[in-house]
C-alpha positions in Angstrom: -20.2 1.7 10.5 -19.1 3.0 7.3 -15.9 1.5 7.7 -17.3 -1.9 9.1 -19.1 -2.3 5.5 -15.8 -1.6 3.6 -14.3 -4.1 5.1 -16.5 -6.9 5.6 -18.4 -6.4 2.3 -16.0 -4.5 -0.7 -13.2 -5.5 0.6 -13.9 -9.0 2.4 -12.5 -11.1 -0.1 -8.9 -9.4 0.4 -9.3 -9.3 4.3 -9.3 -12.9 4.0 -6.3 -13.4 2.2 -3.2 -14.6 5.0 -1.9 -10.8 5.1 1.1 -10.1 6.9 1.1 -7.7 9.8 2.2 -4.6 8.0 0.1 -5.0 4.9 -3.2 -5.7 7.2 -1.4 -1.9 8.7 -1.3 -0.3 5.5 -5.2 -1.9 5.0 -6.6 -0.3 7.8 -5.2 3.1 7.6 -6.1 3.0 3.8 -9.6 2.3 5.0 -9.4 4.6 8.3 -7.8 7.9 6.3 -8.6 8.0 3.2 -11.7 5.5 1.8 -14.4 5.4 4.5 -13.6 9.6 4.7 -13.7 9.6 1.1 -17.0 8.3 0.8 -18.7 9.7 3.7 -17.4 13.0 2.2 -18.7 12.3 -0.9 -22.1 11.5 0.0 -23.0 14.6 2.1 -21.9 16.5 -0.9 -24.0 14.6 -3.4 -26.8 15.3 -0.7 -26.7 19.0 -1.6 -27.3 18.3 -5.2 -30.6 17.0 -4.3 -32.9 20.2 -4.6 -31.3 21.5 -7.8 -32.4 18.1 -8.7 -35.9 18.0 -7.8 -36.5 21.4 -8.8 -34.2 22.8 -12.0 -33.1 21.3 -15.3 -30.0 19.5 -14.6 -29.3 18.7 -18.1 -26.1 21.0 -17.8 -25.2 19.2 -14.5 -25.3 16.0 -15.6 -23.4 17.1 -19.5 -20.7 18.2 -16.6 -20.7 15.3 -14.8 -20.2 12.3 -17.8 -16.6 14.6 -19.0 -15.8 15.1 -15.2 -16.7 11.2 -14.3 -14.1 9.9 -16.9 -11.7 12.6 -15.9 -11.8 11.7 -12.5 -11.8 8.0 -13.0 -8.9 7.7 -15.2 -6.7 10.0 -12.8 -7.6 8.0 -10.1 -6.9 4.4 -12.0 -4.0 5.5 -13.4 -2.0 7.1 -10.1 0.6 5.1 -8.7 2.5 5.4 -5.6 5.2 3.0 -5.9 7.7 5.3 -6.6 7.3 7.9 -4.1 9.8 8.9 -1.5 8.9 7.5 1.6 9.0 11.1 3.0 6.0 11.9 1.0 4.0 9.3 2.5 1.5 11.0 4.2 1.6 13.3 0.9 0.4 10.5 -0.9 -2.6 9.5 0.8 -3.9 13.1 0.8 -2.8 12.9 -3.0 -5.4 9.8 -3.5 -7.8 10.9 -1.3 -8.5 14.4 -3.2 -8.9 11.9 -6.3 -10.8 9.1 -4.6 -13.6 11.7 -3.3 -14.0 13.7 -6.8 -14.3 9.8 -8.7 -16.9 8.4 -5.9 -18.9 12.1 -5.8 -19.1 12.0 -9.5 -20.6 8.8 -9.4 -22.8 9.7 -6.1 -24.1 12.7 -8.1 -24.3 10.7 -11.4 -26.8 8.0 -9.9 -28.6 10.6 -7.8 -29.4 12.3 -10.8 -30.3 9.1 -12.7 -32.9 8.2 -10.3 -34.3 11.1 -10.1 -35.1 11.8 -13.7 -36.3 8.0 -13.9 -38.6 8.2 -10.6 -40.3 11.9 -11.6 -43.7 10.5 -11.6 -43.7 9.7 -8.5 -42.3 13.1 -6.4 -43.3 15.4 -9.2 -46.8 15.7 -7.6 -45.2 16.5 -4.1 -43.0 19.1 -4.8 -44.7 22.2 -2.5 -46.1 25.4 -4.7 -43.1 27.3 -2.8 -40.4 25.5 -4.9 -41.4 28.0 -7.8 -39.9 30.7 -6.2 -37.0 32.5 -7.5 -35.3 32.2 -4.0 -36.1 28.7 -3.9 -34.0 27.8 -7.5 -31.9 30.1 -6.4 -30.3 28.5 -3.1 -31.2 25.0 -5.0 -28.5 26.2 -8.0 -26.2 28.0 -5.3 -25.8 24.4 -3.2 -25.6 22.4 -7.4 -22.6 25.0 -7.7 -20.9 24.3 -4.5 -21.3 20.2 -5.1 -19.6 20.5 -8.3 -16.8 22.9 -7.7 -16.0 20.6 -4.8 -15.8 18.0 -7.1 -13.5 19.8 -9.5 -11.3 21.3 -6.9 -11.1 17.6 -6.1 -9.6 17.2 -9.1 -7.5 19.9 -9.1 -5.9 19.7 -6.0 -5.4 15.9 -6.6 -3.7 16.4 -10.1 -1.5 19.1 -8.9 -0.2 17.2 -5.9 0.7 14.5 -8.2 2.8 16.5 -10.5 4.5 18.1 -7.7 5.1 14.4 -6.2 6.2 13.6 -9.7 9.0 16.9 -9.9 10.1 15.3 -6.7 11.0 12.2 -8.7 13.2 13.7 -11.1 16.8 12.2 -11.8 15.5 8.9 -9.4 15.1 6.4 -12.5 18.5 7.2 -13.4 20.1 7.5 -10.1 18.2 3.6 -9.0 19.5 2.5 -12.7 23.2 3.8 -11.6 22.8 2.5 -8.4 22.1 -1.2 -10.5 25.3 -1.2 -13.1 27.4 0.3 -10.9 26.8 -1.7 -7.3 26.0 -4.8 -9.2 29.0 -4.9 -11.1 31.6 -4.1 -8.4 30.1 -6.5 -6.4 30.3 -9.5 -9.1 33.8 -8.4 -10.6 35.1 -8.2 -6.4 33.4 -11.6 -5.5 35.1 -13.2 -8.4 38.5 -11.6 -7.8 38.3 -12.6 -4.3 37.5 -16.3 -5.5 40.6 -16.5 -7.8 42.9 -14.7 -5.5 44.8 -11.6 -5.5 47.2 -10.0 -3.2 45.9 -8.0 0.4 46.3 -4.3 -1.2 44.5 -5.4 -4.1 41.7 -6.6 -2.3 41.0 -4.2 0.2 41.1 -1.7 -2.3 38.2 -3.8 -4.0 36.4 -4.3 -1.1 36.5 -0.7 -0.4 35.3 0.3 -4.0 32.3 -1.7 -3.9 31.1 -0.7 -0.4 31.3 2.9 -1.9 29.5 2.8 -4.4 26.4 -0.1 -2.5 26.2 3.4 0.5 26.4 6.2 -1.8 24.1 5.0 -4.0 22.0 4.0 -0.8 22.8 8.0 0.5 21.5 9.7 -3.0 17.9 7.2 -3.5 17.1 9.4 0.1 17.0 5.9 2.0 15.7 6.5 5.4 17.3 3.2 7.1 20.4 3.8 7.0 21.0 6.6 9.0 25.0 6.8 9.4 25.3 6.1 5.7 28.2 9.0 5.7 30.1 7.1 8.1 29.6 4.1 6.0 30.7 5.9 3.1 34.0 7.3 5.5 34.6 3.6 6.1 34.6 2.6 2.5 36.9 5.4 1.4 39.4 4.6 4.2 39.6 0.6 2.2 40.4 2.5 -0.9 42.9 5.3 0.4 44.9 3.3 2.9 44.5 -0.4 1.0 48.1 -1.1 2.6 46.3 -1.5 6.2 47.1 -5.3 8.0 44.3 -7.5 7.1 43.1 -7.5 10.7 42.2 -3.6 10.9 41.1 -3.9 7.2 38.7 -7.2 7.8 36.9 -5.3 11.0 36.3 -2.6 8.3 34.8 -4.5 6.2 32.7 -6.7 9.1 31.5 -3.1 10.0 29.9 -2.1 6.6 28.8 -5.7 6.2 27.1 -5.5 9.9 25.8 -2.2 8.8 24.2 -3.7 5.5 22.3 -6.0 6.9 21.1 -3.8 9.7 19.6 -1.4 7.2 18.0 -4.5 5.0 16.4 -6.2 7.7 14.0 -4.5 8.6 11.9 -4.8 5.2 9.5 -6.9 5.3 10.7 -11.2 4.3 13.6 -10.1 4.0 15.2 -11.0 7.2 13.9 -14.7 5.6 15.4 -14.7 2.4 17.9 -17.2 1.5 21.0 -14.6 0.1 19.9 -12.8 3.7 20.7 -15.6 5.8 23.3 -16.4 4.3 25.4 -13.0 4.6 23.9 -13.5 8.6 25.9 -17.1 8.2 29.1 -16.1 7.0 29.5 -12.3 9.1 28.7 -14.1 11.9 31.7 -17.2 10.9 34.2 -13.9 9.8 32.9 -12.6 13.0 34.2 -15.5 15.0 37.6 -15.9 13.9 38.3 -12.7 13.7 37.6 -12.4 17.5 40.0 -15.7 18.0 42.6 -13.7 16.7 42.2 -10.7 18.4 42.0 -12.3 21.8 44.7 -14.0 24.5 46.9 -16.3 22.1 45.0 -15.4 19.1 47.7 -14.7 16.3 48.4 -11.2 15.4 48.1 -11.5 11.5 46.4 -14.5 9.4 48.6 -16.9 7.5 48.2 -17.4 3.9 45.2 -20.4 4.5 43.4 -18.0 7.0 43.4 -14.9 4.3 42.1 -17.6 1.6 39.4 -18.6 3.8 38.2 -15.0 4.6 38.3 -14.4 0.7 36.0 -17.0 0.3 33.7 -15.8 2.5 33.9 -12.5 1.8 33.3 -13.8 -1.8 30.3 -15.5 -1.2 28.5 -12.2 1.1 29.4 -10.0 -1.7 27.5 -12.7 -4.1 24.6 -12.9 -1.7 24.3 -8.9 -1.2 24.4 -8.6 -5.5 21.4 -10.9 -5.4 19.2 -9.0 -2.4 19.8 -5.9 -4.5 18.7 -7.5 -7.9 16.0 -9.2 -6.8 14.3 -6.4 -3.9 16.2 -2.9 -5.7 16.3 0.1 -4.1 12.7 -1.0 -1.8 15.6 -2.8 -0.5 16.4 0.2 2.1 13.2 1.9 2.3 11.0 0.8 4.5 9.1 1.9 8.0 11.2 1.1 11.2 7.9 0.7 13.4 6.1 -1.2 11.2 8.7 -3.4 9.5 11.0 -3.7 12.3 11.8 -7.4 13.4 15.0 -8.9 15.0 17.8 -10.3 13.2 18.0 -14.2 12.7 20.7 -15.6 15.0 22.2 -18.0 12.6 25.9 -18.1 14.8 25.2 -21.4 16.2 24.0 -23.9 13.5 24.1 -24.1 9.3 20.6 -23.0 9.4 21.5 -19.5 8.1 22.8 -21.6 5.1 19.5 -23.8 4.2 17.4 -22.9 0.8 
């Protein structure tokens, strides 16, 4: 029920917004685990407050509460989860939750108390003769004392989860930074070599180079999707320690980590319909092809000069289209849920359609 009204009502203007199916995911399991829990939690405990509220002087309760309101309140606006490892996901919502259930108690316990000061005339004259009892006050304060050290272990347990998530982050800004000149560079400086020309050693060597550094900066951001990023970075190294390999054996290489690129990009969300996407699907799929001409019956055993141009040219324009994913998506470019977020590549191998903006 609780989590009927969340929906419908507090949060029914963003339920009707066109969501895609793994944000209305991420939605409902915010509302299943942590808000409707939150605030169900949040109003038993207030409940307890209730006696210490009829019958003591709260002043001290509520001089606790307007501090602890504010506390809570601006830990809980000013969290963020964007950067936390996708490992730590189910970290984080325990994280939120801690600080989601001490902001809504405090402000459970903060109305309770307001209308129970303003209504007195009218329950004062109920409260029994047995409510002056010491044992009375007494289990009354015992239950006020529970309520709030709930609400500040709340706060506690919150704020020290997020500094440990936070320790966890050290060295990431400057490792996804790293990952940008470096990756970013190679990539631009290889497609525009490739463009102008340069001899076969050269070039694999180049290619090799910038696939390095794209998968290990991929293997040290802890990416999750790409799960034989060694290998990848095996395959890159062989480019740059053997660059004198025929173009054949060196272009299935390259395929390879191109293949393997994509595969670890396409399953985050729009990606698989972005324009620099389909347009690396496009041209692997064209190197692809002619690569599998020459390796079959009749096929020729090593490209001439024209066919080496053209594979430049592509391999050129993938490179160019790979520099823009990463600048425009970063390192959220490999993270992402498989279950959620999984979807099947675009087959692009049959028309120009890969190539349309």
């Amino acid at each position: 029920m609780l989590k009927k009204l969340i929906q419908t009502r507090i949060l029914g203007e963003f339920y009707s917004i066109d969501l895609t199916s793994f944000e209305q995911r991420m939605a409902d399991e915010a509302v299943a685990q942590k808000y409707a829990p939150a605030i169900s939690q949040a109003i038993v405990l207030s409940t307890l407050l209730i006696p210490a509220l009829l019958l003591l002087d709260t002043s001290i309760v509520v001089s606790v509460l307007i501090p602890t309101t504010m506390v809570a309140g601006t830990a809980w606006f000013s969290v963020s989860l964007a950067s936390m490892k996708k490992k730590f996901e189910d970290f984080g919502m325990e994280l939120t939750k801690h600080l989601f259930v001490a902001f809504t108690l405090s402000l459970v316990m903060l109305l309770l108390a307001t209308s129970v000061s303003l209504t007195s005339a009218a329950w004062k004259p109920f409260i029994p003769p047995i409510a002056e009892h010491p044992a009375s006050q007494l289990g009354a304060a015992a239950l006020a004392v529970f309520v709030v050290g709930a609400l500040l272990y709340s706060i506690f347990a919150g704020s020290l989860k997020y500094d440990i998530n936070d320790a966890m982050l050290t060295g990431q800004n400057e490792v996804a930074e790293r990952f940008f000149k470096q990756s970013l560079s190679l990539l631009f400086i290889t497609a525009q070599q490739l463009r102008g020309g340069m001899p076969l050693q050269v070039a694999n060597y180049y290619l090799g180079l910038c696939f390095y550094e794209v998968f290990n900066n991929i293997r040290e951001l802890n990416s999750t999707t790409l799960e034989n990023s060694d290998a990848l970075v095996d395959q890159a190294n062989s480019l740059i320690s053997e660059p004198s390999m025929s173009q054949v054996e060196a272009d299935n290489v390259v395929l390879d980590m191109i293949d393997s690129f994509t595969g670890s990009c396409s399953r985050v969300n729009e990606v698989h319909s972005h324009r620099s996407y389909r347009a690396i699907e496009f041209e692997l799929n064209c190197l692809q092809r002619d690569a599998t001409r020459k390796e079959g019956p009749g096929g020729a055993a090593e490209a001439d000069e024209g066919d080496r141009q053209m594979v430049d040219i592509r391999m050129s324009v993938i490179l160019s289209e790979i520099s823009n994913l990463i600048e425009e998506f970063g390192p959220t470019l490999f993270d992402s849920d498989t279950n959620s977020r999984a979807s099947e590549k675009p087959d692009h191998s049959s028309s120009h359609e890969g190539r349309s903006t």
